[in-house]
PyMOL Python script that loads the backbone (N, CA, C, O; Angstrom):
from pymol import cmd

cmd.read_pdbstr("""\
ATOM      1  N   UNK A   1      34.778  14.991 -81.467  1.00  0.00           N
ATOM      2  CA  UNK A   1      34.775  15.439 -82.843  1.00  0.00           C
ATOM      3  C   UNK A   1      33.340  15.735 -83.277  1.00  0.00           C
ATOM      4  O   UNK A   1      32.355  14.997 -83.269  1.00  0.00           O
ATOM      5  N   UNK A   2      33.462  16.844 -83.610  1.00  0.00           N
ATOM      6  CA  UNK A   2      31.999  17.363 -84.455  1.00  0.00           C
ATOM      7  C   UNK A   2      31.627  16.959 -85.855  1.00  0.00           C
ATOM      8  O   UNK A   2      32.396  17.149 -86.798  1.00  0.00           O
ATOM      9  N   UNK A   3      30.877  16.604 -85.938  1.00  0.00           N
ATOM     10  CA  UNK A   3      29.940  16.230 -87.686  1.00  0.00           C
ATOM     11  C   UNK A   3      30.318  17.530 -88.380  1.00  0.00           C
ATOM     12  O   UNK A   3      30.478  18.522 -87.668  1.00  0.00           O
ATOM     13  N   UNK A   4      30.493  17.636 -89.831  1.00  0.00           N
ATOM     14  CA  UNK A   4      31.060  18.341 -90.690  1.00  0.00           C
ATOM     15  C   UNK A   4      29.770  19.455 -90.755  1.00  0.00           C
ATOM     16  O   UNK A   4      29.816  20.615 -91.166  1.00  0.00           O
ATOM     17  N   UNK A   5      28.949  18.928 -90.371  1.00  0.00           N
ATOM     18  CA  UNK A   5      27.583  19.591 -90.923  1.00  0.00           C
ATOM     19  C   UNK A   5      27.029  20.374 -90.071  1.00  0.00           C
ATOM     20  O   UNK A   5      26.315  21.347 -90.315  1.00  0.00           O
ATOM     21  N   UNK A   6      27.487  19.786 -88.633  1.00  0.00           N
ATOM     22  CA  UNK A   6      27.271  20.858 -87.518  1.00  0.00           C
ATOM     23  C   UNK A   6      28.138  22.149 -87.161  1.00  0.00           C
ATOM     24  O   UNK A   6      29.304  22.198 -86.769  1.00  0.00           O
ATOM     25  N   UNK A   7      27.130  23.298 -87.437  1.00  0.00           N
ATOM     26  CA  UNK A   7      27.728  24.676 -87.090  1.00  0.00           C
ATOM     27  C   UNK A   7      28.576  24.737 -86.080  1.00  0.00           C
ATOM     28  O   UNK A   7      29.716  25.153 -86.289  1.00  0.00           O
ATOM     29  N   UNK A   8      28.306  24.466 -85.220  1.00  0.00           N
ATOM     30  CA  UNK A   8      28.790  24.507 -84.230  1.00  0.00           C
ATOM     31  C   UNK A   8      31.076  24.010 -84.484  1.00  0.00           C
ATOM     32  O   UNK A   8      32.094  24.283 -83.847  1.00  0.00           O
ATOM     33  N   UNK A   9      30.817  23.376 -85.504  1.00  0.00           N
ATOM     34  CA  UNK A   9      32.159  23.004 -85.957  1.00  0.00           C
ATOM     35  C   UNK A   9      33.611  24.554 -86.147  1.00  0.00           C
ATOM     36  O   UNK A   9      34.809  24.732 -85.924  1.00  0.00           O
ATOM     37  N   UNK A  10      32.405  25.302 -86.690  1.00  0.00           N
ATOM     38  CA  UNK A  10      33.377  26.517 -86.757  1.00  0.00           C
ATOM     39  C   UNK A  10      33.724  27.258 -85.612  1.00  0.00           C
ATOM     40  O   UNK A  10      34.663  27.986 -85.930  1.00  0.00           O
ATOM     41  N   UNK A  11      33.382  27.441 -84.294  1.00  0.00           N
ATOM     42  CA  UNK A  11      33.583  27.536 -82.969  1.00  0.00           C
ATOM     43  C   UNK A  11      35.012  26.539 -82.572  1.00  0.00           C
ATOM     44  O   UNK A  11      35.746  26.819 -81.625  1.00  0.00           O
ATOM     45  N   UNK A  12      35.204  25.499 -83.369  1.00  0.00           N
ATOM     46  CA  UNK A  12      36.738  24.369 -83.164  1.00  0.00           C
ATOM     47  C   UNK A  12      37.878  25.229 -84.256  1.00  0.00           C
ATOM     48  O   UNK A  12      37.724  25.798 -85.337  1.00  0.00           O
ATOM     49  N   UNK A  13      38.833  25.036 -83.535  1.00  0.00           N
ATOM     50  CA  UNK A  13      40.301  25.378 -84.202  1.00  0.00           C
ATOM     51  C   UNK A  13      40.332  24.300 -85.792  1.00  0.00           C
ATOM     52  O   UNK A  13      40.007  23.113 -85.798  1.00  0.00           O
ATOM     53  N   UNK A  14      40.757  25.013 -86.907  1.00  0.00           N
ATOM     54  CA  UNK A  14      41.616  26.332 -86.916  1.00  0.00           C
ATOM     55  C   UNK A  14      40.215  27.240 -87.555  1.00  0.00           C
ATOM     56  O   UNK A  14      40.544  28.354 -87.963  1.00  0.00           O
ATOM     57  N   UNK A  15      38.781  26.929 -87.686  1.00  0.00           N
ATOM     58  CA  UNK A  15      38.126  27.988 -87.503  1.00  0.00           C
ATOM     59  C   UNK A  15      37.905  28.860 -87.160  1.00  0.00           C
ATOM     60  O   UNK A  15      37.419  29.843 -87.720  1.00  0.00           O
ATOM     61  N   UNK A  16      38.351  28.611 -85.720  1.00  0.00           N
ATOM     62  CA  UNK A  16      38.084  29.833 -84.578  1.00  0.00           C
ATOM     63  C   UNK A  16      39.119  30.856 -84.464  1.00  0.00           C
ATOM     64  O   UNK A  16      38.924  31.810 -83.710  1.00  0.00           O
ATOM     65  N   UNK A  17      40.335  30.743 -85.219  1.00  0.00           N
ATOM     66  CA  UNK A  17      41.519  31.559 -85.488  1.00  0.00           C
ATOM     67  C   UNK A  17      40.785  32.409 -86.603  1.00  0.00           C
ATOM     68  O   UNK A  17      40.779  33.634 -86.720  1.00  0.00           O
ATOM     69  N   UNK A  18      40.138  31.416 -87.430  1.00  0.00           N
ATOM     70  CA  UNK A  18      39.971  32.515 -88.988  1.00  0.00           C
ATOM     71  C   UNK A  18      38.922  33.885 -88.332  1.00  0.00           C
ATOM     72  O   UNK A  18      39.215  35.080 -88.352  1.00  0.00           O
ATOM     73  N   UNK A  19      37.955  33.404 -87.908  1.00  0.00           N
ATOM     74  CA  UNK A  19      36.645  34.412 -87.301  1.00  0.00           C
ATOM     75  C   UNK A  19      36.003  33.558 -86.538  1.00  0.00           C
ATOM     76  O   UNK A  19      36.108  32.386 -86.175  1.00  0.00           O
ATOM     77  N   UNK A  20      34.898  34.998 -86.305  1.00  0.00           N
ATOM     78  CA  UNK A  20      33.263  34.254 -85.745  1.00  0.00           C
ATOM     79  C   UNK A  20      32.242  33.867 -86.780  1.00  0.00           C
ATOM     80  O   UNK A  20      31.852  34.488 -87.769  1.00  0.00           O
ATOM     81  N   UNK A  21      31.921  32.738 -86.327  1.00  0.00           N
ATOM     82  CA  UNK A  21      31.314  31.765 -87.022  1.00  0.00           C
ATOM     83  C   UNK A  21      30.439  32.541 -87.973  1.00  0.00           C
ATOM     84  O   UNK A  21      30.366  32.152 -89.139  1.00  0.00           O
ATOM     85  N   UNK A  22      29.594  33.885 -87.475  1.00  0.00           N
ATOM     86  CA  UNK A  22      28.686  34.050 -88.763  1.00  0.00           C
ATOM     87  C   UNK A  22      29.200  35.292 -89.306  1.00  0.00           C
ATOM     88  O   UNK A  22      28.341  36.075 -89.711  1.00  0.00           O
ATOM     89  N   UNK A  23      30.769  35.748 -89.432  1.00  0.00           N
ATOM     90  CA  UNK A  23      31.667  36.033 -90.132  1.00  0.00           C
ATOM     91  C   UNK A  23      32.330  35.292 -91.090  1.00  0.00           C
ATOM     92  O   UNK A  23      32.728  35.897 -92.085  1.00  0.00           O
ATOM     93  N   UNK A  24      32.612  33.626 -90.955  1.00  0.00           N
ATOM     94  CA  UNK A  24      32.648  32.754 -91.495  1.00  0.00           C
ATOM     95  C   UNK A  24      31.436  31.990 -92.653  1.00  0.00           C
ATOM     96  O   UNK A  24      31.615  31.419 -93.728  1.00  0.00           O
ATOM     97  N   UNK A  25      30.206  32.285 -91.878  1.00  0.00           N
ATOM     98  CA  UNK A  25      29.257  32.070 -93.107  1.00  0.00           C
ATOM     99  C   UNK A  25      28.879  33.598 -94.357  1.00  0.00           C
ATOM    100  O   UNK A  25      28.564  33.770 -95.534  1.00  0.00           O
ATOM    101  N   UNK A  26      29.260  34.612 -92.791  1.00  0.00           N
ATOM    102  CA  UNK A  26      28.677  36.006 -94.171  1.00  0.00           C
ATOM    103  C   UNK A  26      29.561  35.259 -95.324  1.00  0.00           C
ATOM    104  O   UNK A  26      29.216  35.275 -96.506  1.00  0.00           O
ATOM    105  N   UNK A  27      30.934  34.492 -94.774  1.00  0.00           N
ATOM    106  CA  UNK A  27      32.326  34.784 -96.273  1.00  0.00           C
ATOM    107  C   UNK A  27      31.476  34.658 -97.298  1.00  0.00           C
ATOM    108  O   UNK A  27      31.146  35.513 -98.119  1.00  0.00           O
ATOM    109  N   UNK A  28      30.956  32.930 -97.151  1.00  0.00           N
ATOM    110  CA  UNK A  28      30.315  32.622 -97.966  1.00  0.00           C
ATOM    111  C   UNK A  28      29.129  33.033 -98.960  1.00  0.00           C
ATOM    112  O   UNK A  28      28.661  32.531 -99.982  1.00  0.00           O
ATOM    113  N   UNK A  29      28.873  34.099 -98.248  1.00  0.00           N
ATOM    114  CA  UNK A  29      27.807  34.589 -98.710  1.00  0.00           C
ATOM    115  C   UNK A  29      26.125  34.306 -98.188  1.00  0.00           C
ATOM    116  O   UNK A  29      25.102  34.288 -98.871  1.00  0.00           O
ATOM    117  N   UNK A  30      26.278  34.139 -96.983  1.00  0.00           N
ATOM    118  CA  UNK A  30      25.613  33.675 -96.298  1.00  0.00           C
ATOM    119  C   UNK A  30      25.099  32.111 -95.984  1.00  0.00           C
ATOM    120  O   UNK A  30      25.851  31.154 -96.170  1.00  0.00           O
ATOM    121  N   UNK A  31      23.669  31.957 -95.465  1.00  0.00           N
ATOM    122  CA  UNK A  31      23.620  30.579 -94.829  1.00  0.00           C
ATOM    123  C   UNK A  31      23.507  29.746 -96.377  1.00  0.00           C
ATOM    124  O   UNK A  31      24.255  28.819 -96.687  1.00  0.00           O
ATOM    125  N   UNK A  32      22.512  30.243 -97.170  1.00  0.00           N
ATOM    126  CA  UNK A  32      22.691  29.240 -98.679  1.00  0.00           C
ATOM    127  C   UNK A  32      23.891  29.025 -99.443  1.00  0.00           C
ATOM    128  O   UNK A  32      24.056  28.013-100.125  1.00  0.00           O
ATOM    129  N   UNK A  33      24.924  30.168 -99.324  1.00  0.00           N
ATOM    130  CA  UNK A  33      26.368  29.716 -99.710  1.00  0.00           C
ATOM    131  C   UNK A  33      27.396  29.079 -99.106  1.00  0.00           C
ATOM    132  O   UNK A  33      28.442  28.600 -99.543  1.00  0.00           O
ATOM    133  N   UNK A  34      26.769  29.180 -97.680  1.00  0.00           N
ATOM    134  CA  UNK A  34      27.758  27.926 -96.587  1.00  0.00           C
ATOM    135  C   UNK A  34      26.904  26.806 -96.670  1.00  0.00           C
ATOM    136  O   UNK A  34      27.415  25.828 -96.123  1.00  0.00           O
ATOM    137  N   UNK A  35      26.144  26.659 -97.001  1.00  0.00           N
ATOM    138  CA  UNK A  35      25.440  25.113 -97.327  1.00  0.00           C
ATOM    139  C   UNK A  35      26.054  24.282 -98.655  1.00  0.00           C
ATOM    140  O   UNK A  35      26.498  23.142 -98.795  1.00  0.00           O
ATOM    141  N   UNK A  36      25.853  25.444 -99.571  1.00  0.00           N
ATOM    142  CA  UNK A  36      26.884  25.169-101.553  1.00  0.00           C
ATOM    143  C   UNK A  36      28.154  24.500-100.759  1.00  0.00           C
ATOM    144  O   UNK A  36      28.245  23.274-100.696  1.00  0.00           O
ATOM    145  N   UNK A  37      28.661  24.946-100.446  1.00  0.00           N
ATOM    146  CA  UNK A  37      30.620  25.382 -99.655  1.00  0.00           C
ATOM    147  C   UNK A  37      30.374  23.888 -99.182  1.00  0.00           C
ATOM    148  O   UNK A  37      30.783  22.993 -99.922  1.00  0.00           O
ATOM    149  N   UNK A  38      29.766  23.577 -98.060  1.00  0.00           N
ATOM    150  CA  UNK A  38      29.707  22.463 -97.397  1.00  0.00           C
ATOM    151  C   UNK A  38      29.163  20.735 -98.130  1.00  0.00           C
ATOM    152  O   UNK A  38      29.601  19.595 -97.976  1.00  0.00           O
ATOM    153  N   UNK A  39      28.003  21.331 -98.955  1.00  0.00           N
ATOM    154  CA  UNK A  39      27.888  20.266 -99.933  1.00  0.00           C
ATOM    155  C   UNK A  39      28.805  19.655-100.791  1.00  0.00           C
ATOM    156  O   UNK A  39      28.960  18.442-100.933  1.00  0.00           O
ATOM    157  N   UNK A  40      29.496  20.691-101.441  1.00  0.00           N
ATOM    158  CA  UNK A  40      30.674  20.752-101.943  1.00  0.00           C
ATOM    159  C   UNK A  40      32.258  20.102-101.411  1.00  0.00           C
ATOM    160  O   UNK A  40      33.075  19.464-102.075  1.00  0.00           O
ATOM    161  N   UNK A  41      32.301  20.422-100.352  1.00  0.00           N
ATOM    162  CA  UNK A  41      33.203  19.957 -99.694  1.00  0.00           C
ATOM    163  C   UNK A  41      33.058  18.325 -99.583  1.00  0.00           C
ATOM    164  O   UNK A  41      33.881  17.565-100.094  1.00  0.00           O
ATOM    165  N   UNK A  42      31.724  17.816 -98.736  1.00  0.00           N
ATOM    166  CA  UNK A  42      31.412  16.471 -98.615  1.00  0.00           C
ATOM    167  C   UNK A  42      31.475  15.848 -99.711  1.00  0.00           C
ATOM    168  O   UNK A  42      31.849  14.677 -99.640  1.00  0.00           O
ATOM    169  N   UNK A  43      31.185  16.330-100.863  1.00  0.00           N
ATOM    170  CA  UNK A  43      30.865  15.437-102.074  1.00  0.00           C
ATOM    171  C   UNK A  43      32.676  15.153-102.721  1.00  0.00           C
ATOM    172  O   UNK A  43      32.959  14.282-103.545  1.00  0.00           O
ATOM    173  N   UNK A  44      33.539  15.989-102.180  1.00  0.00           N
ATOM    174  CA  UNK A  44      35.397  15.823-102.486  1.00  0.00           C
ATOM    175  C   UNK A  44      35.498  15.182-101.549  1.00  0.00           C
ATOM    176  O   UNK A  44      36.490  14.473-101.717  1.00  0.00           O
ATOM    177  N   UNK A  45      35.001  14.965-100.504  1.00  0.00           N
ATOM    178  CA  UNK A  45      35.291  14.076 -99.292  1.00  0.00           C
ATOM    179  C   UNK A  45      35.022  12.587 -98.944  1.00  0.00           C
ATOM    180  O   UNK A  45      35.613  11.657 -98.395  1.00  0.00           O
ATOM    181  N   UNK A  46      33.880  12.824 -99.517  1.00  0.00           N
ATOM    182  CA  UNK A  46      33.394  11.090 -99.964  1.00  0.00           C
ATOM    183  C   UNK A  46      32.892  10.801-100.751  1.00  0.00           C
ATOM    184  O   UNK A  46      32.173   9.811-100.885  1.00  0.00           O
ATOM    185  N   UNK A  47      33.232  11.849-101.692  1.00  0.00           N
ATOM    186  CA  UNK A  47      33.115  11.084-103.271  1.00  0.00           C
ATOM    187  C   UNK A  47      31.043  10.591-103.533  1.00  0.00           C
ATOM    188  O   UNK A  47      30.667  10.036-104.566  1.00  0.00           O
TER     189      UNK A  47
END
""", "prot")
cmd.dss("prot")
cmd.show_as("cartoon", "prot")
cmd.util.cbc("prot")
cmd.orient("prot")
């Protein structure tokens, strides 16, 4: 299991169905909006 924080995470299913990984960060709007996205996420995750 990969750390939430490591890129490398989006290369694991069901990421790897959606796209390639820096198709997955362009979504976001690039690397500072997949960082927002991810901060975001952790902070619903453990509070």
């Amino acid at each position: 299991m990969e750390p939430i924080e490591d890129p490398r995470i989006l290369t694991l299913p069901p990421f790897d169905r959606i796209g390639a990984p820096m198709e997955l960060v362009r979504a976001f709007g690039g690397k500072a909006g997949y960082a927002r996205a991810l901060a975001k996420l952790e902070q619903q995750l453990y509070g």
